[in-house]
Structures are given as C-alpha cells and as structure tokens.
C-alpha positions, -999 to +999 in steps of 0.1 A: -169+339-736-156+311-716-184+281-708-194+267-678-185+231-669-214+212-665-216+196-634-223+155-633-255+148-623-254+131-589-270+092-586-309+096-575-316+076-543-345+067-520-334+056-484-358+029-469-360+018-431-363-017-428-381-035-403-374-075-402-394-102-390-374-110-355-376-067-349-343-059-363-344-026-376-321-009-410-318+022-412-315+042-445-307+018-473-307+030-506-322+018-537-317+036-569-347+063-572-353+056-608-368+021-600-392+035-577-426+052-585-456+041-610-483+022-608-458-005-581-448+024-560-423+015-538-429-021-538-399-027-562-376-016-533-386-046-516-368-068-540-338-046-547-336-045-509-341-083-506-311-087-536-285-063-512-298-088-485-292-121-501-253-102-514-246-094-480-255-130-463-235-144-492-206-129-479-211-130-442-224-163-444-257-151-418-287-145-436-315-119-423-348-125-416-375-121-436-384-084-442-418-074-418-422-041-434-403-011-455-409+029-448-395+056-470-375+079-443 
C-alpha cells in the first residue's frame, strides 16, 4: 500500500495590532506563536515586535514611536 506524504507543518503565528505613542496604528504583525504563552503571556511580543521595529528603521532610516499598546487580533 502506497503512503501518504506528510504534509509540512505550516509556521505558527500570532498577529498583533499595534498602537504607537503619536496614534499610529499596525495592523496584523506577526510574531512566531511559539514565543508567546506562559506565565509572560503575550508580553514577549512586545520585544519581538520592538526588534522588527528597530530592523525596519535601520533600513528606512525613520524610526517609530514608542509602542502605547499591543492587542492580539
């Protein structure tokens, strides 16, 4: 009997909505799912969020301000 293939197990993300100091809003960025949860909850998203933050304003050159708040959508 042939097998089945198994299929690849697709990359767990949480998408966050971002809410910046001067009232910017971003909408659904992820941050792997697997750093989320425990005793932290979803407090370790702030700093992956803050890392893709301080990526993206090194390439820009324009940094964001600092983050007001962070809701799971």
């Amino acid at each position: 009997m042939a097998r089945k293939n198994a299929k690849a197990k697709a990359p767990n993300y949480v998408l966050f909505n971002i809410v910046y100091q001067d009232g910017t809003l971003s909408s659904n960025r992820k941050v792997p799912g697997d750093l989320l949860g425990g005793l932290d909850g979803d407090e370790p998203a702030r700093t992956v969020i803050e890392e893709q933050d301080n990526e993206i304003a090194a390439r820009s050159g324009s940094r964001k301000a600092p983050i007001k708040s962070i809701k799971r959508v």
